[in-house]
C-alpha positions in Angstrom: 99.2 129.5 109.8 100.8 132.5 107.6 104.0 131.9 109.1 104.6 128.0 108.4 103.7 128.7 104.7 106.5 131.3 105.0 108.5 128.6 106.6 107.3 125.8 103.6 108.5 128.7 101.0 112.1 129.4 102.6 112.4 125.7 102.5 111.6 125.0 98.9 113.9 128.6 98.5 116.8 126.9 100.1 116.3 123.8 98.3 116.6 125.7 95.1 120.1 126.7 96.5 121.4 123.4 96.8 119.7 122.2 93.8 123.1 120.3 93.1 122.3 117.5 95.8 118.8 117.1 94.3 120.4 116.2 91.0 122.8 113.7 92.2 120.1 112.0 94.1 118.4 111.5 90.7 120.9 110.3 89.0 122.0 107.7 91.6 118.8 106.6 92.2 118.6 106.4 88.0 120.9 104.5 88.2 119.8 102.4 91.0 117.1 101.3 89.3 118.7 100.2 86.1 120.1 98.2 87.9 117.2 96.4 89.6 115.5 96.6 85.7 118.2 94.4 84.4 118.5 92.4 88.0 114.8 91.3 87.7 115.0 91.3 83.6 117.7 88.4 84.1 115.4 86.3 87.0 112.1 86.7 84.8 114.0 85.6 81.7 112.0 82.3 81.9 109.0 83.9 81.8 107.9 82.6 85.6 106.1 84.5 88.3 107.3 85.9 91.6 104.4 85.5 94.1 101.3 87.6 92.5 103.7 89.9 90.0 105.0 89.1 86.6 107.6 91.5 85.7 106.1 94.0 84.2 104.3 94.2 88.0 107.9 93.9 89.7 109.6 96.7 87.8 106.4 98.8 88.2 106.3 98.0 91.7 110.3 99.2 91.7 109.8 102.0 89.7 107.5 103.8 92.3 109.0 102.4 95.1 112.4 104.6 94.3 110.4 107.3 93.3 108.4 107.3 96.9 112.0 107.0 98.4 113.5 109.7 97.1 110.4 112.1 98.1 109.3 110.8 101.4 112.6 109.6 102.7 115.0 112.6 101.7 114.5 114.8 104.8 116.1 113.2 107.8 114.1 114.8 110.3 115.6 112.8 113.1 118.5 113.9 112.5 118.1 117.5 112.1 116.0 117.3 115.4 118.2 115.6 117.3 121.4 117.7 116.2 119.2 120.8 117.4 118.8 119.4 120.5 122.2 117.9 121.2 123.7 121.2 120.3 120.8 123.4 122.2 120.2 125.2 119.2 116.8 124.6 120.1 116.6 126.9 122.9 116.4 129.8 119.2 113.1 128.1 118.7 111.9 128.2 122.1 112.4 131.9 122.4 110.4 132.3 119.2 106.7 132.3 118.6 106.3 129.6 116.9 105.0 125.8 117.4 108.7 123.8 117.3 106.7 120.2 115.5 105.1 122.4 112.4 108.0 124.7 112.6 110.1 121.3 111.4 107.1 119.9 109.7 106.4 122.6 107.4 110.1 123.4 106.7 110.4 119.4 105.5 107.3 119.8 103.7 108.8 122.6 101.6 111.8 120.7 101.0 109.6 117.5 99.6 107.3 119.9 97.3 110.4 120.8 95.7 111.7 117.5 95.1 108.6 115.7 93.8 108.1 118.5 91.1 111.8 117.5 90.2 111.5 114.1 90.7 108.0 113.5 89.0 109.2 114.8 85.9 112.0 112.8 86.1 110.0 109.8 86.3 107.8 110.7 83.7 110.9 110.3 81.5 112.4 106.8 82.8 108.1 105.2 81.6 108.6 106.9 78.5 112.0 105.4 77.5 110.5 102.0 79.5 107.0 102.4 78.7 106.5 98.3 77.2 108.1 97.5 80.4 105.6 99.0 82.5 101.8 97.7 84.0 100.5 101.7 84.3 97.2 102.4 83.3 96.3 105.8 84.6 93.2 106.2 86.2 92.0 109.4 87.4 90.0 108.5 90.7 93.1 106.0 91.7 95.7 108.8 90.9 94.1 111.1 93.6 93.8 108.3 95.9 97.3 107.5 95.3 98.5 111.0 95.9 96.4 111.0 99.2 98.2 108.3 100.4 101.6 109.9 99.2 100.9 112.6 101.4 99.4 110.7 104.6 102.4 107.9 104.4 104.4 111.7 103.7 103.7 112.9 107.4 103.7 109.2 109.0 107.1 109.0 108.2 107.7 112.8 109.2 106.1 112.2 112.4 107.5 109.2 113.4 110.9 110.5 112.9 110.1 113.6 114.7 109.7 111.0 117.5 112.6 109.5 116.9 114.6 113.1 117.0 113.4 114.6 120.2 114.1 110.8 121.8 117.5 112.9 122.3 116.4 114.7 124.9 116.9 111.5 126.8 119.2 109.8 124.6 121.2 112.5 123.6 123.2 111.5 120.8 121.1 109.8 118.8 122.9 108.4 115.5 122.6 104.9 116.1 119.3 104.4 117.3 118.2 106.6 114.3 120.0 104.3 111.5 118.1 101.2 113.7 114.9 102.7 113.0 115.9 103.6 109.5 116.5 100.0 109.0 113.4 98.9 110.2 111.1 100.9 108.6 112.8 100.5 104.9 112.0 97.3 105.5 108.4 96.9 107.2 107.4 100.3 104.5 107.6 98.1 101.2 111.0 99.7 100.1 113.3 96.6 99.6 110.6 93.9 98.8 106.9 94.0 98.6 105.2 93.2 101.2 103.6 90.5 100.2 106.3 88.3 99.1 107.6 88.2 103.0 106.9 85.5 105.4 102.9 85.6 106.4 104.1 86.2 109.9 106.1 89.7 108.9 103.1 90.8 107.2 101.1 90.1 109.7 103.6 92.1 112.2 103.9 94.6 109.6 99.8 95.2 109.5 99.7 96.0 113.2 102.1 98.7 112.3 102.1 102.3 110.4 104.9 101.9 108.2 103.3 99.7 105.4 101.3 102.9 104.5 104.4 104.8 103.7 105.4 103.1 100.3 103.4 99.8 100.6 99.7 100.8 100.6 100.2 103.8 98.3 101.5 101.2 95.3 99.2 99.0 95.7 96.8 101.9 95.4 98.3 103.2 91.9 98.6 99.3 90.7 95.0 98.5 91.3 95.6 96.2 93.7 93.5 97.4 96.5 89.4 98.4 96.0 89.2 102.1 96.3 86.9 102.7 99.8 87.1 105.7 102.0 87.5 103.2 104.8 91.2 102.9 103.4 92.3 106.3 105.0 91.3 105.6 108.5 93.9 103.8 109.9 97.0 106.1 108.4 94.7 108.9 109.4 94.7 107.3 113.4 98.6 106.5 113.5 99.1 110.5 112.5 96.8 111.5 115.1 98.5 109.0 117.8 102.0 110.8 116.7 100.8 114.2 117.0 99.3 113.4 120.4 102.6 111.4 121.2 105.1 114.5 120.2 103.2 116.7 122.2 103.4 114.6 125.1 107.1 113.5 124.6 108.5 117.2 123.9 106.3 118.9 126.8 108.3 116.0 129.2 111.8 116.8 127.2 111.9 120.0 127.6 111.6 119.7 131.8 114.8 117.5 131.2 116.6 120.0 128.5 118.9 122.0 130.1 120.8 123.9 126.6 124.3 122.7 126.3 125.9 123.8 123.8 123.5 126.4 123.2 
C-alpha cells in the first residue's frame, strides 16, 4: 500500500507542475456556468417551475453539477490507458512490482485530491457572490453522505474508464469508442440535465445502470432530495466491485493478446 500513496503524492506533485491547466479549467468552467445562470435566469423570468425545481433548485443543481465535472471527469483514464497500450509503454509497468489498475488508480486519485482542494475553494466563492440564488442549507450528516458518494461515483467513473482503456488491447486505437462512451455517460450521469426531467423510459434505463451515481445521486444527496439510509451505498458499492472483478478478468485475457509494439 506504501507505494500507491507514493504514487497518489507524485500525482498531486505533478499536478502542482501544471497548475496552469487547473486554472484555465476553472475559469472556463466559471464561465460556463454564468452562462447557464443567466440561460435559466431568462426561462424562469415568469416565475414557473421546471418539473420538481424552481430556480433556485436548477442553478443549485448546475452549480454542483460543474463542480462534480471538473473533479470526477478531469482524468481521462481511458485515454491514458489506452495510449499506454497502443504504444506498449505498458510492458515498463509489467516489469515493475506493482498492480497496473491501482498503479493508474492511485495516480488519478492524486491528481483529483489536488483539484477539489482548488476547485472547492473556488466554489465556495461563486455561493458567496450568488448566495440569494442558491437552495444550500448545509447539513452536517448530508455533507458526509454527499462526499461518500463523491468519492464512490469518483472510482465508478475511474473504473469504468479503466475498462474502456484496456478495451485497446483488442481494439487498439481506441479514440472513438472512448468519446462514444464519454457521450453516454455525461448524459445517463446527470451532467447535462437532471435526471428526472428525462423521458420515464431513460430514467428507467438509466436506474439499471451505474452512471446516475456519478453526478446524479450525489446532488440529490446534498439537495435533500433523497432520505439518508445506509441502504443508499449498496448498489454504487456492487457496480465497483463488478468493475474490479471485470478489469481483472479483461487485463489477465489482454495481456495473452499484447504483444508490445511500439514498446
Amino acid at each position: 500500500m506504501g507505494k500507491y500513496l507514493l504514487v497518489l503524492k507524485n500525482s498531486m506533485q505533478r499536478s502542482l507542475v501544471y497548475r496552469f491547466n487547473t486554472f484555465a479549467v476553472l475559469i472556463f468552467q466559471v464561465f460556463t456556468f454564468l452562462m447557464f445562470f443567466y440561460l435559466w435566469s431568462s426561462i424562469y423570468r415568469g416565475g414557473q417551475q421546471i418539473g420538481t425545481y424552481d430556480m433556485k433548485g436548477i442553478i443549485t443543481y448546475y452549480l454542483l453539477a460543474i463542480f462534480l465535472g471538473m473533479v470526477i471527469k478531469s482524468n481521462d483514464m481511458a485515454w491514458r490507458v489506452g495510449d499506454e497500450i497502443r504504444l506498449g509503454s505498458i510492458t515498463n509497468y509489467l516489469l515493475k512490482p506493482v498492480n497496473y489498475f491501482w498503479f493508474k488508480i492511485f495516480g488519478a486519485l492524486g491528481d483529483v485530491v489536488y483539484k477539489f482542494l482548488i476547485y472547492t475553494s473556488s466554489i465556495v466563492i461563486i455561493f458567496l457572490f450568488f448566495k440569494d440564488h442558491f437552495a444550500i442549507s448545509f447539513d452536517l450528516e448530508r455533507t458526509i453522505y454527499f462526499l461518500a458518494f463523491v468519492f464512490l461515483g469518483l472510482m465508478i467513473h475511474l473504473m469504468f474508464f479503466y475498462l474502456v482503456g484496456i478495451s485497446a488491447f483488442w481494439f487498439g486505437f481506441i479514440f472513438g469508442f472512448n468519446f462514444s462512451m464519454q457521450m453516454i455517460v455525461n448524459f445517463l450521469s446527470g451532467s447535462l440535465l437532471p435526471l428526472d426531467l428525462l423521458p420515464e423510459i431513460i430514467v428507467k434505463i438509466g436506474d439499471f445502470l451505474p452512471f446516475k451515481y456519478i453526478m446524479y445521486v450525489p446532488i440529490l444527496v446534498f439537495n435533500g432530495r433523497i432520505e439518508l439510509t445506509p441502504g443508499l451505498f449498496i448498489v454504487p458499492l456492487a457496480w465497483i466491485f463488478i468493475f474490479y472483478i471485470l478489469s481483472v478478468i479483461m487485463f489477465k485475457k489482454g495481456i495473452k493478446k499484447y504483444e508490445g509494439y511500439g514498446a
